[in-house]
C-alpha positions in Angstrom: 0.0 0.0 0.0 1.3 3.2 -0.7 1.1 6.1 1.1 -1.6 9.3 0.8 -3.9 6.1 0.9 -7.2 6.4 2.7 -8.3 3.1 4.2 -11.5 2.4 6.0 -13.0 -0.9 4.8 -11.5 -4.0 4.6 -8.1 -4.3 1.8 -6.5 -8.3 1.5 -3.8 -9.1 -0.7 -3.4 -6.2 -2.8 -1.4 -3.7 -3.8 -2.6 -0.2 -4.0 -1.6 3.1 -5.5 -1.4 6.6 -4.0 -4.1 8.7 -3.3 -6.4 5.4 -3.3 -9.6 5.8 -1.2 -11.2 2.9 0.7 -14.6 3.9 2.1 -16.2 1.7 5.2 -17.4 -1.4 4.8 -15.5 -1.5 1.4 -14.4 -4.7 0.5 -11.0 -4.8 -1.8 -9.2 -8.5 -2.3 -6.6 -9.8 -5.1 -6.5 -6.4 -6.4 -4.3 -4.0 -8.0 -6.2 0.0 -7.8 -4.1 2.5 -9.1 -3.9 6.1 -7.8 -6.8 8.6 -7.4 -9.1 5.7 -7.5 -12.4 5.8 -5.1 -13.9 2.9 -3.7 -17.1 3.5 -2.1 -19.0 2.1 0.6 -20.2 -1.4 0.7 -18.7 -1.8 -2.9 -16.9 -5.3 -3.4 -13.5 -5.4 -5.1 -12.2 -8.7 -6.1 -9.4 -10.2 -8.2 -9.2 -7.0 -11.1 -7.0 -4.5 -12.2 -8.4 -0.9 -11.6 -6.9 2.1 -13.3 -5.9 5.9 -12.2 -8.7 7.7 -11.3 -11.6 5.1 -11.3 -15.0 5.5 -9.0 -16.4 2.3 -8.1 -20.2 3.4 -6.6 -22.0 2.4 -3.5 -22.3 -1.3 -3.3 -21.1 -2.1 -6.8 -19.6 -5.6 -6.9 -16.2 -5.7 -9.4 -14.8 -8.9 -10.3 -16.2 -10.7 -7.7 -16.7 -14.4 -9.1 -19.8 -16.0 -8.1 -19.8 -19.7 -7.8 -19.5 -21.9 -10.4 -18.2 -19.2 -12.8 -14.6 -19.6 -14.2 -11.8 -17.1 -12.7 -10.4 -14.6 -14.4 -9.6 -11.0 -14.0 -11.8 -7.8 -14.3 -9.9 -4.9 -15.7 -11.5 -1.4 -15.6 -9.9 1.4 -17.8 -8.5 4.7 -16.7 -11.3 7.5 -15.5 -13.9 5.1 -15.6 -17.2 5.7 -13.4 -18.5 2.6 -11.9 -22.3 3.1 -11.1 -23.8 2.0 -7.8 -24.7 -1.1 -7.3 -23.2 -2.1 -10.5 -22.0 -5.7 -11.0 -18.9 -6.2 -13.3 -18.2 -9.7 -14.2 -14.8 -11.6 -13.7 -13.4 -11.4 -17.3 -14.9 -8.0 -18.3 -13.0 -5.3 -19.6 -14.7 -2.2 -18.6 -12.9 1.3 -20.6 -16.6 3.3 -20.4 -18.8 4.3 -17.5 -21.3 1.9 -16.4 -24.7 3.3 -14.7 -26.1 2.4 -11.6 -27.4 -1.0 -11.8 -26.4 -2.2 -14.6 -24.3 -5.3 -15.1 -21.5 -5.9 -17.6 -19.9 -9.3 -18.0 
């Protein structure tokens, strides 16, 4: 973990840039979040790349593979706005904003 990082939910195995926010009950796993990235509250994080400046919304789940569906790795582009409760699937490469509620595999 860098530091200017801003951690209040939970981080495990990962590695993350400066200026990377961490909101409460956050959950960020197998990641690597680049700097200037916001991770909002309740929002699930797991095994994906996210780029500079990304905002993943209020209880949007990124990467996070649900049983039964084959690993891989999320990757979300540079800038990108991830809407609130947004679900991004495990192999999905994300480089455009995604609106609240929607799902992208």
């Amino acid at each position: 973990m860098a530091a200017a990082c801003r951690i209040g939910g939970h981080v495990k195995h990962s590695v993350l840039f400066a200026g990377v926010i961490v909101e409460p009950g956050a959950d960020v796993e197998d990641a690597v979040v680049m700097g200037g990235t916001v991770i909002k509250a309740g929002a699930v994080v797991k095994h994906c790349i996210i780029a500079e400046n990304v905002v993943i919304g209020e209880n949007a789940e990124v990467g996070a593979m649900p049983e039964g569906t084959e690993n891989g790795v999320a990757t979300v582009g540079a800038g990108v706005y991830i809407g609130d409760g947004a679900k991004i699937g495990p192999n999905a490469m994300i480089d455009h904003n995604v609106k609240d509620g929607e799902v992208e595999w």
